[in-house]
ROSE-4610 file (N, C-alpha, C; in Angstrom, 1 decimal, always signed):
// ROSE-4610
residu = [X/X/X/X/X/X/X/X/X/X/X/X/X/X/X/X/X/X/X/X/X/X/X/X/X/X/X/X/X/X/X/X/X/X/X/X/X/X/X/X/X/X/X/X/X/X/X/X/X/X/X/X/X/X/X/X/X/X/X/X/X/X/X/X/X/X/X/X/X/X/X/X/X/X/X/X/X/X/X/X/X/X/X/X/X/X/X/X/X/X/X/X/X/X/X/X/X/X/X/X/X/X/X/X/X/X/X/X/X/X/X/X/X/X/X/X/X/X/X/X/X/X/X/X/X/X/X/X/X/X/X/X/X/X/X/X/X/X/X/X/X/X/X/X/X/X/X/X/X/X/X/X/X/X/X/X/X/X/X/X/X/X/X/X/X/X/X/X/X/X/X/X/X/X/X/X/X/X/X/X/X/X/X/X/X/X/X/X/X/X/X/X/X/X/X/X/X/X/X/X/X/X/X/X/X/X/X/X/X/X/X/X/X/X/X/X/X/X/X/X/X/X/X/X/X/X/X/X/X/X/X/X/X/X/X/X/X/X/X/X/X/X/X/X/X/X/X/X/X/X/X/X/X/X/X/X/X/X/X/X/X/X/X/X/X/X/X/X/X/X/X/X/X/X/X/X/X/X/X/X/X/X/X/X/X/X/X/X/X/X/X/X/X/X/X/X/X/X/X/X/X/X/X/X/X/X/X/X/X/X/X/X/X/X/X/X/X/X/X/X/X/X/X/X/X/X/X/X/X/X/X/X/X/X/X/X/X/X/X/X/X/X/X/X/X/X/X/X/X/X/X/X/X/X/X/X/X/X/X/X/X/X/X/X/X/X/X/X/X/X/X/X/X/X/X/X/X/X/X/X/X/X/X/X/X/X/X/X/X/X/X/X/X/X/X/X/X/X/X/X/X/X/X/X/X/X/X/X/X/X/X/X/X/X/X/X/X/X/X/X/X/X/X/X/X/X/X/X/X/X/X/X/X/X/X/X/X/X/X/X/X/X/X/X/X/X/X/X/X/X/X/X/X/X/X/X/X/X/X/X/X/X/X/X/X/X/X/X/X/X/X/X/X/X/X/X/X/X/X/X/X/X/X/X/X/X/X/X/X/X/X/X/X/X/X/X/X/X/X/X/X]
num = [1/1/1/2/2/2/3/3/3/4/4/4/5/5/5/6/6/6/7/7/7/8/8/8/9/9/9/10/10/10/11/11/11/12/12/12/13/13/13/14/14/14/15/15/15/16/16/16/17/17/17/18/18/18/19/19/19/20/20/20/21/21/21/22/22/22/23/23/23/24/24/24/25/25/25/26/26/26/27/27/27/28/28/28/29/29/29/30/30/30/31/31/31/32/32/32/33/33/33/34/34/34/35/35/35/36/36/36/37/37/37/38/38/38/39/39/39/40/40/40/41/41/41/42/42/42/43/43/43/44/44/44/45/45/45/46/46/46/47/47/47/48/48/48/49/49/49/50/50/50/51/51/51/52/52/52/53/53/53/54/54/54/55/55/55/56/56/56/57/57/57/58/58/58/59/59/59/60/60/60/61/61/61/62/62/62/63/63/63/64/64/64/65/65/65/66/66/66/67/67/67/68/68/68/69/69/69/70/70/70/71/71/71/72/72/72/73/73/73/74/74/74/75/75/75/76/76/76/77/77/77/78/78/78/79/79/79/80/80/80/81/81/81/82/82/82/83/83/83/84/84/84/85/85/85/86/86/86/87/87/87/88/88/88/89/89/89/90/90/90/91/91/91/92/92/92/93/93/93/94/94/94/95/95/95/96/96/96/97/97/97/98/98/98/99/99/99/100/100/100/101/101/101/102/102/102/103/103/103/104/104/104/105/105/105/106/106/106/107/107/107/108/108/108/109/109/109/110/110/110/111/111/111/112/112/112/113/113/113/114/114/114/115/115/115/116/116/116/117/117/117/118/118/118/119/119/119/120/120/120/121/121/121/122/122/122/123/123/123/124/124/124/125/125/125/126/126/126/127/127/127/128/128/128/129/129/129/130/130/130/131/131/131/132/132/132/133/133/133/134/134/134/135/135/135/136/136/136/137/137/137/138/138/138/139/139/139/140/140/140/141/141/141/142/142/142/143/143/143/144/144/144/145/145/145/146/146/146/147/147/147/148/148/148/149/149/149/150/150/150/151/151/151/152/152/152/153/153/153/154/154/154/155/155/155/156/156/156/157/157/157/158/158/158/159/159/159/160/160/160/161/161/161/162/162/162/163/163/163/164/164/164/165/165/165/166/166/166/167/167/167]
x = [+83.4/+84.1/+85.0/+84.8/+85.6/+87.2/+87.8/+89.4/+89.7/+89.0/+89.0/+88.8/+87.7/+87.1/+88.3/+89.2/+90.2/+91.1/+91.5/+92.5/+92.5/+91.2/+91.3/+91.1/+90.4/+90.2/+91.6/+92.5/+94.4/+94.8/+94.6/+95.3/+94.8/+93.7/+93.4/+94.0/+93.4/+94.3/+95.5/+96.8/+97.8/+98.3/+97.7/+97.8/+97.4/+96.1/+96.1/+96.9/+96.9/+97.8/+98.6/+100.0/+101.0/+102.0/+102.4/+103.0/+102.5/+103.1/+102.2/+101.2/+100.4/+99.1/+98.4/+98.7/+98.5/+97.1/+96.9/+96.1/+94.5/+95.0/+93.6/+92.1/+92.1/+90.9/+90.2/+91.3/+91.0/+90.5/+91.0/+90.6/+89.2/+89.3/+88.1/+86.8/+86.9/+85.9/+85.6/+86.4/+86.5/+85.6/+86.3/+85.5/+84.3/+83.7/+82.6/+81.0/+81.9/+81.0/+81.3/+81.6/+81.5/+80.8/+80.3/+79.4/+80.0/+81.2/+81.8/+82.0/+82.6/+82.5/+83.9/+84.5/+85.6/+86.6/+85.9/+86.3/+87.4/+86.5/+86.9/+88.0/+87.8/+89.0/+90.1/+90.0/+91.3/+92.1/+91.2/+91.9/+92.5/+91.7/+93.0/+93.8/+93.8/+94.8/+96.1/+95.7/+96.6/+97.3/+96.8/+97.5/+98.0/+97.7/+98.9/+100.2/+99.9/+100.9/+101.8/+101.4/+102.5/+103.2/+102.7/+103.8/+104.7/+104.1/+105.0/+106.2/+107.0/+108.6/+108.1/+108.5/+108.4/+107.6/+107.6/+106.7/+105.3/+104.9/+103.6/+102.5/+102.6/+101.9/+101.5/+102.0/+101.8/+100.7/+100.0/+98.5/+97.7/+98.1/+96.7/+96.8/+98.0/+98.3/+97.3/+97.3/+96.2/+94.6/+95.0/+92.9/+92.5/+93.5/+93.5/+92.8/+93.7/+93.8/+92.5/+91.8/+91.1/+89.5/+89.7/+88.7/+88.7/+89.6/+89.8/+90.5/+91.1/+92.1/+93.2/+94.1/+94.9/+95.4/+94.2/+94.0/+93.5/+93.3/+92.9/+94.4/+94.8/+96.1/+97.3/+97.4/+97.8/+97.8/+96.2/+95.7/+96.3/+96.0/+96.3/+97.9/+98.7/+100.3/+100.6/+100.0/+99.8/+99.7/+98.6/+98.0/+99.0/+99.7/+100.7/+101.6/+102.2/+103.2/+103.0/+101.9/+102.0/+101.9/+101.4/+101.6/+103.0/+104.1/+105.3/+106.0/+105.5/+106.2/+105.1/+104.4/+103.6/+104.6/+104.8/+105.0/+106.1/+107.2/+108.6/+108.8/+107.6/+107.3/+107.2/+106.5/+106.0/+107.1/+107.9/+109.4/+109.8/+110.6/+111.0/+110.5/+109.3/+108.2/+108.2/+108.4/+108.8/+110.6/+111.4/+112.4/+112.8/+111.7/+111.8/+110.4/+110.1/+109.3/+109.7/+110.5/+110.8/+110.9/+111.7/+111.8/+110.5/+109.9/+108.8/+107.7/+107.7/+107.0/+105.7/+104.7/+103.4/+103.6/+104.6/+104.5/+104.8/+105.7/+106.5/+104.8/+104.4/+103.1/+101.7/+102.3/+100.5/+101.1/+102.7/+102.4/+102.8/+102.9/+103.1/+101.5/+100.5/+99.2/+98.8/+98.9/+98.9/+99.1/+100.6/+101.0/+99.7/+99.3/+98.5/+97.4/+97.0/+95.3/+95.9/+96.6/+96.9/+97.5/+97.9/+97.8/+96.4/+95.6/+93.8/+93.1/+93.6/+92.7/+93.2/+94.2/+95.0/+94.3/+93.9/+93.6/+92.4/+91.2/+89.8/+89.5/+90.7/+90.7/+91.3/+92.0/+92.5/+91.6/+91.2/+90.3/+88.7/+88.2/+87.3/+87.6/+88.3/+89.8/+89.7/+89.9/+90.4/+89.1/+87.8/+86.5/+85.7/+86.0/+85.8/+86.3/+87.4/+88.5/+88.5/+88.2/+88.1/+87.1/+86.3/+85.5/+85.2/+86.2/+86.6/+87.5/+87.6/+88.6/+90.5/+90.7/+92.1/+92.1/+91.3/+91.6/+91.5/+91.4/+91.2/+92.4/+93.5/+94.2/+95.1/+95.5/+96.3/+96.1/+95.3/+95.2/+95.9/+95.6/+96.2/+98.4/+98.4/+99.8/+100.6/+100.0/+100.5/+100.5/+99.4/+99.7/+100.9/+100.9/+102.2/+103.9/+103.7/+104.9/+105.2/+104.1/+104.6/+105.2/+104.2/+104.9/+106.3/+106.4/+108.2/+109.0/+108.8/+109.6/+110.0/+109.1/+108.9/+108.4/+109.6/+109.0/+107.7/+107.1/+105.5/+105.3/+106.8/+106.1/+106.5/+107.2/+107.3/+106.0/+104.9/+103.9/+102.9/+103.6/+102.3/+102.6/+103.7/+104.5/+103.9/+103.8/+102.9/+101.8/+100.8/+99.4/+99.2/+100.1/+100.1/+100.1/+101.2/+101.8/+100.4/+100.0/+99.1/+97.7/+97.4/+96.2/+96.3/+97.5/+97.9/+98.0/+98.1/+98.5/+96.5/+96.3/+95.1/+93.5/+94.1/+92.3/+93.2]
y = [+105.3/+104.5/+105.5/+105.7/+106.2/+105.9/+106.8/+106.4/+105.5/+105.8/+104.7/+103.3/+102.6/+101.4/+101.2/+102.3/+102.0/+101.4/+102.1/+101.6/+100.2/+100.2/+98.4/+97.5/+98.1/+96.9/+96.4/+97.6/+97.2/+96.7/+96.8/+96.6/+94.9/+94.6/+93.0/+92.7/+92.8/+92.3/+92.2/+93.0/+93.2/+92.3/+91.7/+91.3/+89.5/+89.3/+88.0/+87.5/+88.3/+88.1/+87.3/+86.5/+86.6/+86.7/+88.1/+88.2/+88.4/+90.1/+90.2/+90.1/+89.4/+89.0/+88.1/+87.5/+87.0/+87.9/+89.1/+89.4/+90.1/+89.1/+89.6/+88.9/+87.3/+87.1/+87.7/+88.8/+89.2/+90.6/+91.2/+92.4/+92.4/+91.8/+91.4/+91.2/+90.3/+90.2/+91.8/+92.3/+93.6/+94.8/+94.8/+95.5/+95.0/+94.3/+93.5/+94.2/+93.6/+93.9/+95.1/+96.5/+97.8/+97.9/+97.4/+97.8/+98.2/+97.8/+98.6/+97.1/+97.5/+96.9/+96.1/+95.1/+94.6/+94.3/+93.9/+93.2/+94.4/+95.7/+96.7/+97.2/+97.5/+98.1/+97.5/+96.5/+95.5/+95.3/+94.8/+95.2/+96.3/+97.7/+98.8/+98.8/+98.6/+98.7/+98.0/+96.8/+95.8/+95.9/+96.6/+97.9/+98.6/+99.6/+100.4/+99.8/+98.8/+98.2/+97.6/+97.0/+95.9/+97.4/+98.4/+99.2/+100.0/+100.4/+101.0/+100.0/+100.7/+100.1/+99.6/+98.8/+97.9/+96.8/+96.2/+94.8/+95.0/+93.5/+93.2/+94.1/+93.7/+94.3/+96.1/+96.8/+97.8/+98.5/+97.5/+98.0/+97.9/+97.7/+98.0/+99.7/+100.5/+102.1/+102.5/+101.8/+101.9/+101.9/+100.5/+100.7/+101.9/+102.1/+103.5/+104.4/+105.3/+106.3/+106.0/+105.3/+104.8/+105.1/+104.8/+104.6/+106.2/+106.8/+108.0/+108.6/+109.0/+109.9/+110.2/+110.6/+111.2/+110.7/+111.1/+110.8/+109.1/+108.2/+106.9/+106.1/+106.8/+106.3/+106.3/+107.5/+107.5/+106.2/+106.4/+105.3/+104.1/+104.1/+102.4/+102.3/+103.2/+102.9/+102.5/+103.4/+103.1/+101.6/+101.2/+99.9/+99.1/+99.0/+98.4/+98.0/+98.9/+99.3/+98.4/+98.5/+97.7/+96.7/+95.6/+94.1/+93.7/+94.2/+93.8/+93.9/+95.0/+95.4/+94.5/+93.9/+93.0/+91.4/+91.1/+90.2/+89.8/+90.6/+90.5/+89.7/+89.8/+89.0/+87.4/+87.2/+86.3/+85.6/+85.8/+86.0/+85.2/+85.5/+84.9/+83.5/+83.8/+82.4/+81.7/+81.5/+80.7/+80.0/+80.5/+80.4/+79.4/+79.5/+78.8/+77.4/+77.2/+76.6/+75.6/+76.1/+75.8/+74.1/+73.5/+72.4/+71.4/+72.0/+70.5/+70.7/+68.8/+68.6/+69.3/+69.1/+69.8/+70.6/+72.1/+73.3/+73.5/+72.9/+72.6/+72.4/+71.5/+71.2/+72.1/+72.2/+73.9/+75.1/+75.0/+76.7/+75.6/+74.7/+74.2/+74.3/+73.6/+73.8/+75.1/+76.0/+77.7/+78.1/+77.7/+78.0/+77.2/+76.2/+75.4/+76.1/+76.6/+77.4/+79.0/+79.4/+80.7/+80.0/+79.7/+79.0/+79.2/+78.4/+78.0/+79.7/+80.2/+81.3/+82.1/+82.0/+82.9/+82.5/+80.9/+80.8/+81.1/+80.6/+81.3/+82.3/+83.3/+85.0/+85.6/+84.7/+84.8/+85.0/+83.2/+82.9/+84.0/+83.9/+85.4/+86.7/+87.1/+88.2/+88.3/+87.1/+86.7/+86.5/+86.3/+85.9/+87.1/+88.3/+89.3/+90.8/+90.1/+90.8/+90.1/+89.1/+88.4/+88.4/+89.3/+89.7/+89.5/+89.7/+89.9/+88.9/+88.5/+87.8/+88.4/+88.9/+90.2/+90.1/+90.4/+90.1/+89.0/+88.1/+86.5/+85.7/+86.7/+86.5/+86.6/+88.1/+88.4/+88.1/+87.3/+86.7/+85.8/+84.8/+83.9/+84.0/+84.8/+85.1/+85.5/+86.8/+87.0/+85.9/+84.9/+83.7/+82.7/+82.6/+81.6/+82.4/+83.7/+84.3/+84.0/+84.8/+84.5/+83.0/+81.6/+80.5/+80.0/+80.9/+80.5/+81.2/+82.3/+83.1/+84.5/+85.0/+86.5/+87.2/+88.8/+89.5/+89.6/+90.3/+90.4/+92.0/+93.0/+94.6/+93.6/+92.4/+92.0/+91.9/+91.1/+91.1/+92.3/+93.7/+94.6/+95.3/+95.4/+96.1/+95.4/+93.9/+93.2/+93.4/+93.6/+94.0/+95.3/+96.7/+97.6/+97.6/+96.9/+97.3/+96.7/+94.9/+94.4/+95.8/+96.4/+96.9/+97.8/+98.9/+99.8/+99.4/+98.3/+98.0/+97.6/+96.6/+95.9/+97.0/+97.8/+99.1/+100.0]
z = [+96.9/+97.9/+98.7/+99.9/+100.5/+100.5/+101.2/+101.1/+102.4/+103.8/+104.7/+104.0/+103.4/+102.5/+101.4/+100.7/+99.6/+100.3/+101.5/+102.4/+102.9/+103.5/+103.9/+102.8/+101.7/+100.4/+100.2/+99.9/+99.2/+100.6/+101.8/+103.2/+102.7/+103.0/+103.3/+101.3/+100.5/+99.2/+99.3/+100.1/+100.0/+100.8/+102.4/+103.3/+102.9/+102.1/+102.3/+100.7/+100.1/+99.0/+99.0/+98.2/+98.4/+97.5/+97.0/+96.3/+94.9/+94.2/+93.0/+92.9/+91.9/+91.4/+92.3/+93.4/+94.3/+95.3/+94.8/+95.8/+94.9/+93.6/+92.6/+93.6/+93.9/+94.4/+95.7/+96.7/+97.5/+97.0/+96.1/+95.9/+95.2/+94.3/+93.1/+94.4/+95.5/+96.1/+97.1/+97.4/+98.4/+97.1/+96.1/+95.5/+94.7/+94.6/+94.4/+95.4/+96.9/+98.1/+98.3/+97.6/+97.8/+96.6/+95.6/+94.5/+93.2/+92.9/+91.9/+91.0/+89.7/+88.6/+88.6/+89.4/+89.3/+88.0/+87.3/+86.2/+85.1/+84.9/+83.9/+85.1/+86.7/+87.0/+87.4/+87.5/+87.7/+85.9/+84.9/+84.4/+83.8/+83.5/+83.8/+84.7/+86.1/+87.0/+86.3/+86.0/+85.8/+84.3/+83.2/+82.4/+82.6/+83.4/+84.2/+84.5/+85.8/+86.3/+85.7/+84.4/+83.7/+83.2/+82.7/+82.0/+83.1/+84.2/+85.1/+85.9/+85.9/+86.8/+87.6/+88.5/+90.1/+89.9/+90.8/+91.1/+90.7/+90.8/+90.2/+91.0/+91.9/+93.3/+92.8/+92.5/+92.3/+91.3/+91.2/+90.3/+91.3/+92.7/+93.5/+93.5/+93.6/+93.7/+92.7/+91.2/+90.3/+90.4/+91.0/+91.7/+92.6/+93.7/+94.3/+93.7/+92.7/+91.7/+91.2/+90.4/+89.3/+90.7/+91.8/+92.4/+93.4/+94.0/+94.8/+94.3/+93.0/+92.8/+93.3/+94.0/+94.0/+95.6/+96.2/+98.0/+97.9/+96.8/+97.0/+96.5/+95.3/+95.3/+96.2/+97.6/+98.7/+99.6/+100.2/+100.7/+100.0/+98.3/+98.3/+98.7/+98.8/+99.0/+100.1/+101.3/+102.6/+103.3/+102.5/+102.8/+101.9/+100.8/+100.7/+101.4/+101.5/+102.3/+104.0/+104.3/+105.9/+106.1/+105.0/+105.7/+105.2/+104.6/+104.6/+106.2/+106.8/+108.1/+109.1/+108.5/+109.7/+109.6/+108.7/+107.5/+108.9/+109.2/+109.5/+110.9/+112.1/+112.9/+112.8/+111.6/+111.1/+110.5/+109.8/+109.1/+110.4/+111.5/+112.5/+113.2/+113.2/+114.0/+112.7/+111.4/+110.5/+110.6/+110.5/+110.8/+111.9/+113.0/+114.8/+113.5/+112.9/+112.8/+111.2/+110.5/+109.0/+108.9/+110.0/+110.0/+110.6/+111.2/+111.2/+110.1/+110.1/+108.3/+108.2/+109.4/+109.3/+108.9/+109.4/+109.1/+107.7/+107.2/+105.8/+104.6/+105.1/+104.7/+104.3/+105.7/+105.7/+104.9/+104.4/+103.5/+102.4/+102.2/+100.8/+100.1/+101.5/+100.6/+100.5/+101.4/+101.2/+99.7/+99.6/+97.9/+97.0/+96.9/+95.8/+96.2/+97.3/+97.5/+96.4/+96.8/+96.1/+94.7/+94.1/+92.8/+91.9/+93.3/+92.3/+92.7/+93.6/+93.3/+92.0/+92.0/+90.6/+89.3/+89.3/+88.3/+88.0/+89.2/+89.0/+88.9/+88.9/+89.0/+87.4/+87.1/+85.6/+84.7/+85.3/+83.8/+83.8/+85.1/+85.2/+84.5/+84.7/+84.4/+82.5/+82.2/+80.9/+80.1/+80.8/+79.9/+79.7/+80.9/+80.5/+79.3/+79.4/+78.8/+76.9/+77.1/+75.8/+75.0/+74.2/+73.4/+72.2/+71.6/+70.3/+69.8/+68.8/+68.6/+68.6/+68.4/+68.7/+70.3/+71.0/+72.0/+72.8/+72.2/+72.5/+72.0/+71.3/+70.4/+71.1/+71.7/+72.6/+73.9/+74.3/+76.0/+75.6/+74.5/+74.2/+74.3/+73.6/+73.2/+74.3/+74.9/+76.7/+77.2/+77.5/+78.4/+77.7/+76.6/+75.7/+76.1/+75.8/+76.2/+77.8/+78.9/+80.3/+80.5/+80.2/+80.0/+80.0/+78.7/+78.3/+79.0/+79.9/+80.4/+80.2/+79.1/+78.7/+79.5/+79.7/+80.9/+79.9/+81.3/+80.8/+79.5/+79.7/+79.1/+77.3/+77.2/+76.0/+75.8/+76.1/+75.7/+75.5/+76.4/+76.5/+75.4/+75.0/+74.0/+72.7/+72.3/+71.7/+71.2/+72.6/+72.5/+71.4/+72.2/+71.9/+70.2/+69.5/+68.3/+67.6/+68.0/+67.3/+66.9/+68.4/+68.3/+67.6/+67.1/+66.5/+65.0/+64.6/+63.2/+62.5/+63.8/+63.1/+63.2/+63.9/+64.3/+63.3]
């Protein structure tokens, strides 16, 4: 995959995303239609990301890397990085718009469409990742912790110790 194609795959995931994990069903499909194995690199990306500092969002910098090296992890920062500064226009024409109900309406159902993609991206996410029982174990347990309100590295720290005791 080229680094122009890395660029717009994280550009449009980042862009129709919203927020964090929000931009798994856009990515998953971008790299799908370039030929690559979605499933294994999203979830490395998304191991990386939970252990690294910053926002959720930042396991696309991972698919970068994982897909161009060094010059794709650039790229993917890049393409992060610009639909926040698109975003800010938009930011405004919300603001001139926040009070009428329709408008109120159309990003409420926005949120419930990004909701159901999350989840058909999960549970995809989660049926490939779930093999074994240990790891059926720990999908399970991550998703019970996130629930209650546990940052997420409580869980990866979890994973980690289980897999280290039980292999």
């Amino acid at each position: 995959m080229s680094t122009e194609r890395i660029f717009l795959a994280i550009f449009l995931a980042s862009l129709l995303g919203f927020g964090g994990l929000g931009s798994l069903p856009v990515l998953r499909s971008q790299l799908a239609g370039a030929g690559l194995s979605p499933d294994t690199l999203i979830l490395h990306s998304l191991a990386v990301g939970n252990i690294s500092p910053g926002p959720n969002g930042l396991y696309l910098v991972a698919v970068g890397y994982f897909i161009g090296g060094w010059t794709g992890a650039l790229a993917a920062t890049a393409a992060l990085c610009l639909p926040p500064l698109l975003v800010l226009p938009l930011q405004r024409m919300r603001s001139r718009l926040i009070h009428h109900r329709r408008f109120r309406s159309a990003l409420q159902a926005l949120g419930m469409a990004v909701v159901a993609l999350l989840c058909v991206s999960s549970a995809t996410l989660a049926q490939h990742a779930g093999r074994t029982p240990l790891t059926i174990a720990m999908i399970v347990l991550g998703a019970a912790l996130l629930l209650r309100g546990w940052p997420p590295l409580v869980g990866v720290v979890a994973a980690v110790a289980a897999g280290l005791v039980l292999r």
